[in-house]
N, CA, C and O atoms as CSV, one atom per row, in Angstrom:
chain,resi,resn,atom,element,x,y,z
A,1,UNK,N,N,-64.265,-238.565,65.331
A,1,UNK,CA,C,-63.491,-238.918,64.158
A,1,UNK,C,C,-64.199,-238.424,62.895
A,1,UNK,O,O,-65.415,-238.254,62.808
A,2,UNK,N,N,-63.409,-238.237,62.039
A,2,UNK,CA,C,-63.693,-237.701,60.411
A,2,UNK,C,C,-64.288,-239.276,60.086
A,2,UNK,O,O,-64.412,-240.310,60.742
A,3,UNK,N,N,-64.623,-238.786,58.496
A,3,UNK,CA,C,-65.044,-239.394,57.435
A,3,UNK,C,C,-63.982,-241.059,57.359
A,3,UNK,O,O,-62.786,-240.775,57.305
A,4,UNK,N,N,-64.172,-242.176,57.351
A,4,UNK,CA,C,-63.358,-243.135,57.190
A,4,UNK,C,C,-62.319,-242.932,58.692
A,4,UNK,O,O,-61.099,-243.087,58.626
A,5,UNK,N,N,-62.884,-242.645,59.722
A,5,UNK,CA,C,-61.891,-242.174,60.787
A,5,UNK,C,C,-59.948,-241.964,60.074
A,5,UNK,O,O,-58.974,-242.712,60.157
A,6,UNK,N,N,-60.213,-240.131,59.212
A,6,UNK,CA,C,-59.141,-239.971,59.092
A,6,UNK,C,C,-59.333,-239.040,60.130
A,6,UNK,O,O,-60.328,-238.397,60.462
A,7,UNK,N,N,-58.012,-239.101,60.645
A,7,UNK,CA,C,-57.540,-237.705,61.233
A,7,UNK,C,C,-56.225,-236.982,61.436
A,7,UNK,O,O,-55.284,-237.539,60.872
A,8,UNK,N,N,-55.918,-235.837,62.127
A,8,UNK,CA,C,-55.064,-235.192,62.044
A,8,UNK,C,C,-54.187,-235.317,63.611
A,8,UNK,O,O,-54.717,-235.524,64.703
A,9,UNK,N,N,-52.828,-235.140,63.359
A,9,UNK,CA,C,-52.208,-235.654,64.372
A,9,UNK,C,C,-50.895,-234.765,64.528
A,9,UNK,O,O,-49.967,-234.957,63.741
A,10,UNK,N,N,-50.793,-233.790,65.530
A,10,UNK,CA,C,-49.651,-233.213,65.700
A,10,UNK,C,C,-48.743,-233.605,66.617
A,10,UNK,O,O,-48.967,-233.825,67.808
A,11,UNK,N,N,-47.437,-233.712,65.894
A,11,UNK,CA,C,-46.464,-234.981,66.540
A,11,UNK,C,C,-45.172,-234.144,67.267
A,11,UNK,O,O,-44.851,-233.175,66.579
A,12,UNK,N,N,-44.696,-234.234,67.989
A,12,UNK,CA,C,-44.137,-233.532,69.217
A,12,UNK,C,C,-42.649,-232.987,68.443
A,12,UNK,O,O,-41.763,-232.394,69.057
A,13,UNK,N,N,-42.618,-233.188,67.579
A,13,UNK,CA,C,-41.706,-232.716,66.892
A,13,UNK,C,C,-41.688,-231.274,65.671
A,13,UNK,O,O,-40.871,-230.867,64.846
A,14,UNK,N,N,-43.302,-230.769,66.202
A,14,UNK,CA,C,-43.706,-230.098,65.276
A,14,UNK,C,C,-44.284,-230.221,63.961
A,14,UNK,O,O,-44.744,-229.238,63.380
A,15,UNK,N,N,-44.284,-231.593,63.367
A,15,UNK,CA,C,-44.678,-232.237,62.387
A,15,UNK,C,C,-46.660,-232.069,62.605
A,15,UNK,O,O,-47.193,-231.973,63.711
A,16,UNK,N,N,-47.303,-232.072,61.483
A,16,UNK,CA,C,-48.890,-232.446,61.387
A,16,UNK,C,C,-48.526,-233.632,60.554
A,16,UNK,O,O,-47.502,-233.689,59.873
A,17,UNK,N,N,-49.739,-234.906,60.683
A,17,UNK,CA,C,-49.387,-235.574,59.852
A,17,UNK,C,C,-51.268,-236.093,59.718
A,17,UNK,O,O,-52.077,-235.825,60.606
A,18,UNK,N,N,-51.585,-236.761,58.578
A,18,UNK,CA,C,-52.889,-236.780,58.131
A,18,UNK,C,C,-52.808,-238.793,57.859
A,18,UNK,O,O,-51.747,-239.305,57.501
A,19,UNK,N,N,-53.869,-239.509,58.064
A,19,UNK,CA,C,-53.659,-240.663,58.045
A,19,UNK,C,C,-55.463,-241.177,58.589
A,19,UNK,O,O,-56.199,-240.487,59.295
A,20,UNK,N,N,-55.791,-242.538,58.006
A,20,UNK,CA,C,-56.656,-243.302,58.105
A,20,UNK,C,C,-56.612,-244.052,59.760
A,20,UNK,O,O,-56.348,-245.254,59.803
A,21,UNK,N,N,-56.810,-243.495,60.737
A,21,UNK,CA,C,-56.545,-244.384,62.233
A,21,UNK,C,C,-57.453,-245.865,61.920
A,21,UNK,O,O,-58.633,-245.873,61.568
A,22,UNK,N,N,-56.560,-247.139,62.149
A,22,UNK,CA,C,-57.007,-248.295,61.636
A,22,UNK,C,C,-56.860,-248.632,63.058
A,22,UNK,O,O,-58.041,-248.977,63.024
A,23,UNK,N,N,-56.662,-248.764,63.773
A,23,UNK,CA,C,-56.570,-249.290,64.827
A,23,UNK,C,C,-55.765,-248.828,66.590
A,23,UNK,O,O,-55.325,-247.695,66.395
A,24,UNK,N,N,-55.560,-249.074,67.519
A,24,UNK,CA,C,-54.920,-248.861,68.425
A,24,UNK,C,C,-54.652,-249.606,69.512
A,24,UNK,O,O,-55.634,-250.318,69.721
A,25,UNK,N,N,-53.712,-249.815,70.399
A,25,UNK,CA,C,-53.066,-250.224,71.868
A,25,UNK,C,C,-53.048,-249.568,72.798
A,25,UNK,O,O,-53.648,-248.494,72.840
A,26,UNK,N,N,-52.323,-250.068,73.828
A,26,UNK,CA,C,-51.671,-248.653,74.871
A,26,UNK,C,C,-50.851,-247.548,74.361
A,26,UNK,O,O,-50.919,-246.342,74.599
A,27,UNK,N,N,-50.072,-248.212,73.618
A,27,UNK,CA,C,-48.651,-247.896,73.227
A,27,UNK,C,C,-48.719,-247.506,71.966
A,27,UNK,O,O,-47.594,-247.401,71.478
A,28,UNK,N,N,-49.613,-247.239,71.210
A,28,UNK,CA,C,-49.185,-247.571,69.400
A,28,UNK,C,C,-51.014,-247.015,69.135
A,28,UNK,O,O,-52.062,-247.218,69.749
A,29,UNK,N,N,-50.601,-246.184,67.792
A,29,UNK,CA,C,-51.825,-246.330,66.703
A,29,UNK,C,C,-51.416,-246.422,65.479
A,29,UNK,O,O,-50.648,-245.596,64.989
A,30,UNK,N,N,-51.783,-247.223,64.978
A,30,UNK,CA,C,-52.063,-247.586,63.821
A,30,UNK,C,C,-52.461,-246.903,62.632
A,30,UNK,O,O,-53.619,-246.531,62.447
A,31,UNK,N,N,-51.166,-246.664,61.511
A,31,UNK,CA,C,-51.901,-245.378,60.361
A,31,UNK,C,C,-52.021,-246.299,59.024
A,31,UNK,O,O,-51.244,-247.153,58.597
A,32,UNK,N,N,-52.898,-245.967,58.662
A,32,UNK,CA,C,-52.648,-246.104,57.188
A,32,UNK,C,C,-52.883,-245.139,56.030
A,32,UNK,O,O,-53.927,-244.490,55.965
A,33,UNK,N,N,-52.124,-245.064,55.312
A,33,UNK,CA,C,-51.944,-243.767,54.101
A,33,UNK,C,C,-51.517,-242.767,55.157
A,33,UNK,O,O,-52.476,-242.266,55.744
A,34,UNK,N,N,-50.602,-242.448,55.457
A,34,UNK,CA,C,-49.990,-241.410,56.231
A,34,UNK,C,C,-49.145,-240.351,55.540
A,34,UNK,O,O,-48.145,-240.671,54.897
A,35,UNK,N,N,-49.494,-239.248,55.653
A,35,UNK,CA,C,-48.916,-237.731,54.941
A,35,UNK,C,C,-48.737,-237.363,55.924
A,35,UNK,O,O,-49.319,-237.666,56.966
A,36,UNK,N,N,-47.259,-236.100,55.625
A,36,UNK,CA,C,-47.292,-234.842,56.881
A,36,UNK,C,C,-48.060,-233.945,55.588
A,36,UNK,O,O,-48.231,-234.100,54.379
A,37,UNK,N,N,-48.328,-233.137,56.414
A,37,UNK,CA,C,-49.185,-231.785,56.070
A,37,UNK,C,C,-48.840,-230.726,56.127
A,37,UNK,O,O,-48.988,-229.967,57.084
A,38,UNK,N,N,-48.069,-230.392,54.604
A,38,UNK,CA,C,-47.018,-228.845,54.757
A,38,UNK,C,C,-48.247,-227.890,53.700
A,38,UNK,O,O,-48.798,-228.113,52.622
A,39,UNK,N,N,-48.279,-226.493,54.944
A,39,UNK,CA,C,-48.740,-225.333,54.270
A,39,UNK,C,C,-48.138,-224.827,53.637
A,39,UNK,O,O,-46.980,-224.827,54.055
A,40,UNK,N,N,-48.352,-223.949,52.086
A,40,UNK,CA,C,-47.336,-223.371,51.241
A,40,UNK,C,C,-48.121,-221.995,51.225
A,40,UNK,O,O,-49.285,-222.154,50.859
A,41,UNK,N,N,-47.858,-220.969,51.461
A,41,UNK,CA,C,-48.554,-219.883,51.358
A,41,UNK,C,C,-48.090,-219.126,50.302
A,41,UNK,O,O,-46.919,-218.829,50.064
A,42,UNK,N,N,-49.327,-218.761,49.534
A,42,UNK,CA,C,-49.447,-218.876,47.466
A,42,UNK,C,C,-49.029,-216.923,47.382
A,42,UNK,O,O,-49.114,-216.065,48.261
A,43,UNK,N,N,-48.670,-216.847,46.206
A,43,UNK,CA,C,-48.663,-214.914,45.924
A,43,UNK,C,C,-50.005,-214.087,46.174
A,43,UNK,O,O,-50.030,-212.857,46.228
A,44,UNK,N,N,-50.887,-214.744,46.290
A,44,UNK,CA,C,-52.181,-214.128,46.434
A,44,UNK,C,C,-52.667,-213.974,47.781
A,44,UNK,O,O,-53.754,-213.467,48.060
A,45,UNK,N,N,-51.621,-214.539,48.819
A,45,UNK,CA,C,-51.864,-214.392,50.080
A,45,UNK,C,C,-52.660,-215.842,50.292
A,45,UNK,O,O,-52.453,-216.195,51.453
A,46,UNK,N,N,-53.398,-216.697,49.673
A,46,UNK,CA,C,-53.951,-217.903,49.968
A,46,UNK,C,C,-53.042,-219.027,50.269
A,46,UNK,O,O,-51.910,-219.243,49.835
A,47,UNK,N,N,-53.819,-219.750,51.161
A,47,UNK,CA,C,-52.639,-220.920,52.079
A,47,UNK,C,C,-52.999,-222.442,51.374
A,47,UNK,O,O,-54.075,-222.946,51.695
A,48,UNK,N,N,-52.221,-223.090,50.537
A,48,UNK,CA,C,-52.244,-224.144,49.660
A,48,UNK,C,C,-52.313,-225.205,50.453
A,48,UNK,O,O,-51.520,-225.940,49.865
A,49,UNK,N,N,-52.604,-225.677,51.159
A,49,UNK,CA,C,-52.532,-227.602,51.581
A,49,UNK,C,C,-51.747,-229.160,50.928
A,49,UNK,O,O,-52.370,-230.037,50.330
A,50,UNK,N,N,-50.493,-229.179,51.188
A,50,UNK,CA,C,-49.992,-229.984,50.298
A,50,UNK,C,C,-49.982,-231.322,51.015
A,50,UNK,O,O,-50.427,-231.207,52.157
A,51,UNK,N,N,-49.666,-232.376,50.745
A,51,UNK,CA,C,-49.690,-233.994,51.022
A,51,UNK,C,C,-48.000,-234.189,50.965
A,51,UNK,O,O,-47.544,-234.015,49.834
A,52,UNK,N,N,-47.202,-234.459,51.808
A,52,UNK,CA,C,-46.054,-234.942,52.090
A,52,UNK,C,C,-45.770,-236.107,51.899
A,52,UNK,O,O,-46.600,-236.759,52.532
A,53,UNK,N,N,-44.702,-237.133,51.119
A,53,UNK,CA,C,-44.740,-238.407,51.848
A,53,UNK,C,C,-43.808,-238.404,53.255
A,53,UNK,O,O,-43.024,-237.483,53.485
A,54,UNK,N,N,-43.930,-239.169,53.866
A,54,UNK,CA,C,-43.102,-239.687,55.115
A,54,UNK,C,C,-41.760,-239.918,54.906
A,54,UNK,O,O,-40.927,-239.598,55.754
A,55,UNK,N,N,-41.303,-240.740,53.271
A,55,UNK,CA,C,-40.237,-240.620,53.180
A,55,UNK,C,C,-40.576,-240.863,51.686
A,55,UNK,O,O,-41.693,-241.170,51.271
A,56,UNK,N,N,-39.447,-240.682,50.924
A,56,UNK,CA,C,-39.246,-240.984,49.406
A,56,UNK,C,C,-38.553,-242.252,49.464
A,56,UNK,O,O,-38.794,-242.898,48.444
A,57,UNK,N,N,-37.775,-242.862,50.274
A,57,UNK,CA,C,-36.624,-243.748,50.180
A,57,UNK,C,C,-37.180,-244.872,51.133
A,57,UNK,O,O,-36.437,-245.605,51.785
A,58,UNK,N,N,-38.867,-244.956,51.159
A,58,UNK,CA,C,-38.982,-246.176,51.820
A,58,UNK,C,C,-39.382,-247.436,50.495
A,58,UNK,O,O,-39.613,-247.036,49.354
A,59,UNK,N,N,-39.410,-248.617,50.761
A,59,UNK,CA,C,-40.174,-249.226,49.833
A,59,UNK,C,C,-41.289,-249.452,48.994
A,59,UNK,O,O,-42.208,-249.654,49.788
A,60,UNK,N,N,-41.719,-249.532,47.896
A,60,UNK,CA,C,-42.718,-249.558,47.475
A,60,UNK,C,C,-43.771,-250.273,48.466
A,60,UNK,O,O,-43.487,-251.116,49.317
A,61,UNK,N,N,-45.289,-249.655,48.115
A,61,UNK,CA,C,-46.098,-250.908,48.715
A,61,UNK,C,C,-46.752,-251.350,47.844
A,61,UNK,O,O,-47.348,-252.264,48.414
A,62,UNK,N,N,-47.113,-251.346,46.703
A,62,UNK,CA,C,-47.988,-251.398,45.657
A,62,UNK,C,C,-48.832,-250.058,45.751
A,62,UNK,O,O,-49.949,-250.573,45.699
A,63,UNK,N,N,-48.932,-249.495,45.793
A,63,UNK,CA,C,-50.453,-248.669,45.780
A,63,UNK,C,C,-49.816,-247.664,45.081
A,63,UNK,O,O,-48.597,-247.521,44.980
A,64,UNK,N,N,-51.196,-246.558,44.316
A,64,UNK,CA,C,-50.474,-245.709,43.075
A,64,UNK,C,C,-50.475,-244.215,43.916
A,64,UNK,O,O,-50.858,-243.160,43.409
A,65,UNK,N,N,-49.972,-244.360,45.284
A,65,UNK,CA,C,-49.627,-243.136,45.706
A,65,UNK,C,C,-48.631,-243.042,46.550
A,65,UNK,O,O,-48.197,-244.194,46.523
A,66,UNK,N,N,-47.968,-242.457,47.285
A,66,UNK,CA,C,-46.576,-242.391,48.597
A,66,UNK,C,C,-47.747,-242.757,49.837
A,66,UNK,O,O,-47.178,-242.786,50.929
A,67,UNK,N,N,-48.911,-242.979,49.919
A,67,UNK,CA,C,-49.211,-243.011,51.988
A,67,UNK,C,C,-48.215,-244.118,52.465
A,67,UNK,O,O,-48.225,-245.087,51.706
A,68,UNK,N,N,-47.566,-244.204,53.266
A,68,UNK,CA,C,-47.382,-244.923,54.159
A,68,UNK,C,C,-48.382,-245.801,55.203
A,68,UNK,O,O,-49.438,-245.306,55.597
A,69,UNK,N,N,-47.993,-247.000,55.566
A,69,UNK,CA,C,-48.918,-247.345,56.649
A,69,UNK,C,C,-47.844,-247.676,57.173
A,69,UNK,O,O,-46.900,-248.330,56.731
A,70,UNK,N,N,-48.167,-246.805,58.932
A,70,UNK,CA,C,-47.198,-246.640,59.940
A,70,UNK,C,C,-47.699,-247.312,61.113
A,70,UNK,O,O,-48.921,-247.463,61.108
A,71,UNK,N,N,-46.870,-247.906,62.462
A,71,UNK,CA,C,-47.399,-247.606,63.805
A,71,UNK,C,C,-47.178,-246.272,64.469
A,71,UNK,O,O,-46.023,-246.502,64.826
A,72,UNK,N,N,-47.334,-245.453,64.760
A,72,UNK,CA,C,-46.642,-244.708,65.692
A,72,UNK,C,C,-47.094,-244.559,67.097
A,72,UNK,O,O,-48.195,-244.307,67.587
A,73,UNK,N,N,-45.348,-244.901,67.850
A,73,UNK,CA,C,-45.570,-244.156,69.255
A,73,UNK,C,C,-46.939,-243.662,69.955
A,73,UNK,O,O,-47.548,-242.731,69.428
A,74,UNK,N,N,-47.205,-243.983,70.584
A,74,UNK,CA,C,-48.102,-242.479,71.353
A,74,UNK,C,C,-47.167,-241.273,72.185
A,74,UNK,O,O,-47.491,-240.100,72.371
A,75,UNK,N,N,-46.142,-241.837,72.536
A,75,UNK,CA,C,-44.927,-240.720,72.915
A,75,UNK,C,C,-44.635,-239.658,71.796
A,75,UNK,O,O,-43.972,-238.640,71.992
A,76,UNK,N,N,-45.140,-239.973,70.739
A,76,UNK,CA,C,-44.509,-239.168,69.676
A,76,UNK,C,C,-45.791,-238.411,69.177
A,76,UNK,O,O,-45.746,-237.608,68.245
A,77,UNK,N,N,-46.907,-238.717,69.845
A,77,UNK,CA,C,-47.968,-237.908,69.432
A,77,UNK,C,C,-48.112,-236.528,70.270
A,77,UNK,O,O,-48.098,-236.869,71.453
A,78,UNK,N,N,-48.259,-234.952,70.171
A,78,UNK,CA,C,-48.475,-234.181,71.084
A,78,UNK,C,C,-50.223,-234.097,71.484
A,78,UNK,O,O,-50.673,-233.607,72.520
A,79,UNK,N,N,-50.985,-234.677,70.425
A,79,UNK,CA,C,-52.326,-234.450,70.218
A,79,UNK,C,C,-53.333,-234.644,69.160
A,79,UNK,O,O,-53.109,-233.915,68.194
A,80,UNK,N,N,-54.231,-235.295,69.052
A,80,UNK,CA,C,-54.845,-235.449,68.396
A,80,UNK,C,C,-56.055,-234.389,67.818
A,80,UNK,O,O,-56.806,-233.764,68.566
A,81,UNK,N,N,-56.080,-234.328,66.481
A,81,UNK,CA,C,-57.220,-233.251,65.865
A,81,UNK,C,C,-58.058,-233.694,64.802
A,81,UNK,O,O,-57.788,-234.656,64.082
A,82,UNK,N,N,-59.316,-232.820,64.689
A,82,UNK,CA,C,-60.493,-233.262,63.373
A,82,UNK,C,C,-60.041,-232.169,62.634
A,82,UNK,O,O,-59.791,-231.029,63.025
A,83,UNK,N,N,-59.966,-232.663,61.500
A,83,UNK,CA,C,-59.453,-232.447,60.381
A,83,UNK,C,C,-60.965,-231.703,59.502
A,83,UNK,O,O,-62.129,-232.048,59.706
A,84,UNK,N,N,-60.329,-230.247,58.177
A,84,UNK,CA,C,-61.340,-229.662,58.437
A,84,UNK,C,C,-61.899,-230.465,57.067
A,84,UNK,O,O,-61.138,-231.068,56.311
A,85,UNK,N,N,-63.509,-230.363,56.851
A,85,UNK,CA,C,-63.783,-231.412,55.683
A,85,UNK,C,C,-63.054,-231.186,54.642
A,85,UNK,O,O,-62.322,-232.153,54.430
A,86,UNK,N,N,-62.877,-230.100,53.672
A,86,UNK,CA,C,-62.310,-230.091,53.052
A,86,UNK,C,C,-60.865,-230.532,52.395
A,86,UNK,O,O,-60.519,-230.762,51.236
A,87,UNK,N,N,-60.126,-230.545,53.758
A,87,UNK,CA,C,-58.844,-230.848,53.488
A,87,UNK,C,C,-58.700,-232.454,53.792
A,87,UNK,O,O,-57.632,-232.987,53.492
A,88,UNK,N,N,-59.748,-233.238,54.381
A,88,UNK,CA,C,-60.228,-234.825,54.322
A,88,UNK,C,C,-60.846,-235.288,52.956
A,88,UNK,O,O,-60.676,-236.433,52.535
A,89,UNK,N,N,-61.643,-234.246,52.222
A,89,UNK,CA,C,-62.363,-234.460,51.077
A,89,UNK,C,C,-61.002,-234.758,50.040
A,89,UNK,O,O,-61.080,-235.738,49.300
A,90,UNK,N,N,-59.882,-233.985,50.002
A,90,UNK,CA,C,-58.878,-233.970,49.131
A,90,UNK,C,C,-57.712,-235.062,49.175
A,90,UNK,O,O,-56.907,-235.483,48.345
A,91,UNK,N,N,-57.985,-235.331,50.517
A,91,UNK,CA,C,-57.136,-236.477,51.255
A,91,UNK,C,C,-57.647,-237.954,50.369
A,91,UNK,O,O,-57.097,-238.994,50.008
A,92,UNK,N,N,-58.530,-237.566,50.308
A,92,UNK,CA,C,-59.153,-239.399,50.339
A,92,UNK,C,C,-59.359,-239.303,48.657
A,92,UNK,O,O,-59.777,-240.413,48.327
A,93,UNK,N,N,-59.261,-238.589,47.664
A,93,UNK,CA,C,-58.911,-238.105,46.480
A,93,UNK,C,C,-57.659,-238.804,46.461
A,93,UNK,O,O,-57.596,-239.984,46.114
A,94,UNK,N,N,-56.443,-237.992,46.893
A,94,UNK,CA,C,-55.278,-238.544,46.994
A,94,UNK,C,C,-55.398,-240.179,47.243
A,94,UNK,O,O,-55.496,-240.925,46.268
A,95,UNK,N,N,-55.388,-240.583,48.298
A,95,UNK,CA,C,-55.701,-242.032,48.266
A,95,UNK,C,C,-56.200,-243.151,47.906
A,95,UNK,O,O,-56.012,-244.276,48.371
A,96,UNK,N,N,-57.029,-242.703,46.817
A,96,UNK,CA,C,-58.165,-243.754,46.331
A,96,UNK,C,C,-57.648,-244.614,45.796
A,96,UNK,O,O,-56.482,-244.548,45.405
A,97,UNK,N,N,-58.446,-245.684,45.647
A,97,UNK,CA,C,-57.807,-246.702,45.510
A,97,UNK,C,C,-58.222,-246.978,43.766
A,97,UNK,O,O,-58.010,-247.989,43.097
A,98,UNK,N,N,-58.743,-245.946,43.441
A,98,UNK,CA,C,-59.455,-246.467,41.985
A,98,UNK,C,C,-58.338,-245.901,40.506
A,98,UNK,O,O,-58.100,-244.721,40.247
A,99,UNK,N,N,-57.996,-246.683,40.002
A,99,UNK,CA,C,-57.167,-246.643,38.742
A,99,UNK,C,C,-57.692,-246.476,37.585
A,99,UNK,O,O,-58.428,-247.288,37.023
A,100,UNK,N,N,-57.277,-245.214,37.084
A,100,UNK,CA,C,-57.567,-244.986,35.478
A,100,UNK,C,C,-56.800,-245.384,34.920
A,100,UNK,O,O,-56.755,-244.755,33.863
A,101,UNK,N,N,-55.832,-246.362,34.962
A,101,UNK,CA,C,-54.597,-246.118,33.919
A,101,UNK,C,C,-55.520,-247.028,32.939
A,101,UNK,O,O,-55.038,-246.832,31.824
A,102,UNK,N,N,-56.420,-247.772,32.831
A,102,UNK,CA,C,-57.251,-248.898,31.924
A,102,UNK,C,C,-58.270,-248.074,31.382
A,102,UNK,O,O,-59.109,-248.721,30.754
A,103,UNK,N,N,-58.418,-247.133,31.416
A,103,UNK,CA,C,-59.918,-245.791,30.701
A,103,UNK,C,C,-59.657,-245.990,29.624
A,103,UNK,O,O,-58.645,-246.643,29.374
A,104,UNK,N,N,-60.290,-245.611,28.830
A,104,UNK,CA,C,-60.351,-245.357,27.355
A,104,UNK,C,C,-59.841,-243.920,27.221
A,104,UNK,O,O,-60.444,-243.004,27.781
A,105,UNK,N,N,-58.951,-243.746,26.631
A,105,UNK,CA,C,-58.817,-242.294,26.071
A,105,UNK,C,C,-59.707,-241.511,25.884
A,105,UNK,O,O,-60.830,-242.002,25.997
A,106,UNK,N,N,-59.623,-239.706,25.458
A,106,UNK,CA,C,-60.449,-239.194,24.996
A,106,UNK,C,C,-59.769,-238.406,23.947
A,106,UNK,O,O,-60.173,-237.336,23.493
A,107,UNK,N,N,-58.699,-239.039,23.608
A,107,UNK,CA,C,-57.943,-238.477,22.394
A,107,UNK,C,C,-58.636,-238.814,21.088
A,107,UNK,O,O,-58.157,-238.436,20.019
């Protein structure tokens, strides 16, 4: 497992999806902050890494970003993967739990 056991998870539907593994069953693992993981490939020939939400039209949870915390299937998993640091380093950026909206300006 990565950093904060995130990892990467390709789901039988062709989907990647990126998430905090909190736990597991027979049947079920446990995500929290869950993204799919769409490549955008840039004019310069470089491959961008973007953060998906799961859905736009689910409910708020409080938190100041889209992760989801999911169960999913293990039927719906094709395989599990380590995720490369970098794209975990940016992940957990995205997720943090720490709020500037209370900073002091620098206007």
């Amino acid at each position: 497992m990565n950093n904060l056991n995130v990892q990467g998870f390709k789901l039988t539907n062709g989907l990647e999806l990126i998430a905090k593994l909190t736990g597991e069953d027979d049947t079920t693992l446990h995500l929290e902050d869950a993204f799919f993981l769409q490549t955008i490939q840039q004019q310069d020939g470089t491959i961008n890494v973007e953060y998906t939400p799961l859905t736009i039209l689910g409910a708020p949870t409080g938190k100041s970003h889209m992760g989801f915390d999911v169960s999913l299937p293990r039927p719906s998993i094709l395989f599990p993967f380590n995720l490369n640091p970098g794209i975990v380093e940016r992940y957990l950026k995205v997720v943090s739990p720490i709020d500037l909206s209370l900073a002091p300006s620098l206007k």
